[in-house]
Structure formats: structure tokens, C-alpha cells
C-alpha positions in Angstrom: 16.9 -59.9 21.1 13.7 -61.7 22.1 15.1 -65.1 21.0 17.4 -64.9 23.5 16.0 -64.9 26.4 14.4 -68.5 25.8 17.6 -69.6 24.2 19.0 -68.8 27.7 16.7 -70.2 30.1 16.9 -73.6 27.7 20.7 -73.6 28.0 20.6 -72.8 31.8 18.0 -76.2 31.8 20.4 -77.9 30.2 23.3 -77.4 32.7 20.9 -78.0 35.4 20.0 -81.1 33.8 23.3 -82.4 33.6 24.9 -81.4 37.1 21.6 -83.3 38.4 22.4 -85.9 36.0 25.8 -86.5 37.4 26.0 -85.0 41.3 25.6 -88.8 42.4 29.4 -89.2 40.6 30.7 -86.0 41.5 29.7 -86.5 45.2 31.3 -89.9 44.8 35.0 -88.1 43.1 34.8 -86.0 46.2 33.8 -88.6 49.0 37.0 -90.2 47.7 38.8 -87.6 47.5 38.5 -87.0 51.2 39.5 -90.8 51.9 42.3 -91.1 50.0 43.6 -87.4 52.0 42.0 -88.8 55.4 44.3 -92.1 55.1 47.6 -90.0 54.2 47.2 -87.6 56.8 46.6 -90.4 59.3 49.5 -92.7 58.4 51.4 -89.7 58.0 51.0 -88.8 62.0 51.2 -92.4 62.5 54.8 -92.3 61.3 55.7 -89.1 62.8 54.8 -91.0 66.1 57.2 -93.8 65.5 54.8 -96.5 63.9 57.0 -99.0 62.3 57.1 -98.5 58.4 56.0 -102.3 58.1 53.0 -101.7 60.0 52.2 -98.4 58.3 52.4 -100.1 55.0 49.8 -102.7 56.2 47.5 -99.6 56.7 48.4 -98.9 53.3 47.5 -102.0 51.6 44.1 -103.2 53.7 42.6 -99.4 52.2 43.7 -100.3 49.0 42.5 -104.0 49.2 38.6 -101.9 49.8 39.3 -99.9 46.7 37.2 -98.8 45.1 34.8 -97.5 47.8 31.2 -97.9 46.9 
């Protein structure tokens, strides 16, 4: 049983190595995340308002001409 508890703390290292290792990217998945629902919700209310479908597809297509965000 005394093995363990260094076995643990190295594992719990290692997990805190990686999620430091890679918060940059998830931070980035969910910064984009929160674009991609930000743009939908605000066409969407656009529409609902009577925006003209052509204008609403403009909105569309200049977001995705900035894709990806960096």
C-alpha cells in the first residue's frame, strides 16, 4: 500500500501536466464555441425581425470568410 500513494500523486502530475499543456486549445474550442452560438442566435433574431434572407446570408458568409478565428 505504500507504493501507492506516490504512484498517485505522479499520475495526478501527469494530468495536471497535460490540462496545462493544452488549456491554451481548449480555451480556444470554447472561445469558438461561443462565436459560432453568438452569430446563430443573432441572425436568428435578425430573421425573426424581418431581415431579408439575402442580407442574413451576407452575415453568414463575412464570419465564415474570418474563419478560423485566431
Amino acid at each position: 500500500m505504500t507504493g501507492v500513494m506516490p504512484r498517485l500523486a505522479e499520475a495526478e502530475a501527469g494530468v495536471q501536466g497535460l490540462v496545462e499543456a493544452h488549456m491554451e486549445t481548449l480555451l480556444g474550442v470554447r472561445f469558438r464555441a461561443r462565436y459560432v452560438t453568438t452569430l446563430a442566435f443573432g441572425i436568428a433574431v435578425q430573421a425573426a425581425s424581418g431581415v431579408a434572407r439575402d442580407e442574413l446570408q451576407e452575415m453568414a458568409d463575412a464570419a465564415l470568410r474570418n474563419w478560423p478565428l485566431t
